[in-house]
N, C-alpha and C positions, 0 to 999 in steps of 0.2 A: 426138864431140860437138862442134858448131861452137860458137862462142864468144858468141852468143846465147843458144843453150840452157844452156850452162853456170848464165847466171843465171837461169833459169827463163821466157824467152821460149822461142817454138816457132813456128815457121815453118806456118801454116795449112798442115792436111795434103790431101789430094785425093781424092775418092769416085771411085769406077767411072768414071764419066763423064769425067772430069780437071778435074771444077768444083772452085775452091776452098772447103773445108767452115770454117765459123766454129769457133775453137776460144775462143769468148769465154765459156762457159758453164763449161768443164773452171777459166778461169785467174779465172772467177769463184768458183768455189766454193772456189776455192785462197786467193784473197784474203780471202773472207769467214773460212775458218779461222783462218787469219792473224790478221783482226782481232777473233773470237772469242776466239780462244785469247789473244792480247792482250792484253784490256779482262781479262777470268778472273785472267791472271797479274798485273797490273798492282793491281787492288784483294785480290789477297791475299797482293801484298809491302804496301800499304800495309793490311792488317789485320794482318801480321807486326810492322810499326812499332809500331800503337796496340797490341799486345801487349807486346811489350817493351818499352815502355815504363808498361805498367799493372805487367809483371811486377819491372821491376827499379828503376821510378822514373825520373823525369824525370834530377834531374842528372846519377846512371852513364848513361842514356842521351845525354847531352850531352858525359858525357867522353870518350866511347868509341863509336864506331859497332856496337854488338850487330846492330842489326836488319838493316844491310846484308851482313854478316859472316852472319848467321845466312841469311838469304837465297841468298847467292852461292854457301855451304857446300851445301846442299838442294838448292838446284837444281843445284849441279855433279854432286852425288850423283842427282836424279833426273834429269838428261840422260843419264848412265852407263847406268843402268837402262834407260830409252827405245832411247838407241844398241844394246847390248845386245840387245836382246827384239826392235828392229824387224831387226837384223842375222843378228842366230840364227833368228826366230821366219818371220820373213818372212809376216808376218799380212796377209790380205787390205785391200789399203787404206790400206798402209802407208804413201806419202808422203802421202797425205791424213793419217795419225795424224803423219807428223813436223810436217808443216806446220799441222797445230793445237796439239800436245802441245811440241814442240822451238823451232821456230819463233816461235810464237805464244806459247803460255802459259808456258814457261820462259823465253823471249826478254821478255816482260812482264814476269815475274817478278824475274828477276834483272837486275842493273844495275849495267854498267862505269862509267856515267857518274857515277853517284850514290859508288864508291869512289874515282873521280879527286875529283870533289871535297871528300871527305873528307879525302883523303891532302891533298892543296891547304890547305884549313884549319889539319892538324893542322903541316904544317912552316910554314905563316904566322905560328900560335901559339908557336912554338918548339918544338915536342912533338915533336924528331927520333927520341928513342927508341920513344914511344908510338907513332909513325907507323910506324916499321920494323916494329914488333912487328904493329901491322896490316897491312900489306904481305906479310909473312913469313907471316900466320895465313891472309889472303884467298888468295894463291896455292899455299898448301902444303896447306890444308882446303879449295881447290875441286877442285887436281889429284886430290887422295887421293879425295876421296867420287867425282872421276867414276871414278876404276881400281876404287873398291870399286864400283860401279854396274855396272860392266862384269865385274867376276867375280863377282857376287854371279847375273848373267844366265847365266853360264857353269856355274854349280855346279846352276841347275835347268833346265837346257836339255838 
């Protein structure tokens, strides 16, 4: 794989003739998943928010980032799953499903950025132990749900 394609460009391929064929339509429909899948993930991490915080209340939602935690955990667990299913299953369609499912809606979903600046906050305020303890929870309950995602694809496959 040349190193264009790598990130997902592709060299216009060539018909019988050795005319160059437009491959704007394939890298279209790849981008619109993208950005379907996207906008999808993106408004139900932030119904995940307006949840947890109807469910545990404003200020534990202030002291303590739940929703991003609870986000990053689901989703590392349903990327497992996806990884899983598209790797064993090898379902018709399949980088069109990562690149809506993976890509797009889990990529929306969940949010490195939103933990950086969490973690940021939490040592500004002094809250080094708080913050460790989040650190420790984000990367130990996203690795764990993605391996449980990935055998849990193995045990029905």
């Amino acid at each position: 794989m040349q190193g264009a394609e790598r990130f997902g460009f592709r060299m216009a391929a060539c018909n019988a003739k050795g005319t160059a064929m437009s491959n704007a339509t394939p890298q279209l429909y790849a981008s619109l998943s993208v950005a379907l899948g996207g906008g999808i993930g993106a408004l139900a991490r932030y119904q995940m928010g307006r949840f947890m915080t109807g469910w545990l209340g404003a200020p534990a939602v202030s002291a303590f980032p739940f929703a991003t935690l609870a986000v990053n955990t689901i989703g590392s667990l349903l990327m497992g799953l996806l990884a899983g299913w598209l790797v064993r299953g090898s379902p018709e369609g399949a980088d069109q499903l990562r690149l809506l499912l993976g890509v797009g809606l889990l990529g929306g979903f969940t949010t490195f950025s939103a933990f950086s600046l969490e973690m940021a906050y939490m040592m500004q305020r002094g809250q080094l132990g708080l913050a460790a303890i989040y650190l420790m929870l984000s990367i130990g309950l996203g690795v764990s749900g993605f391996f449980f995602g990935i055998t849990v694809t193995r045990l029905f496959s």
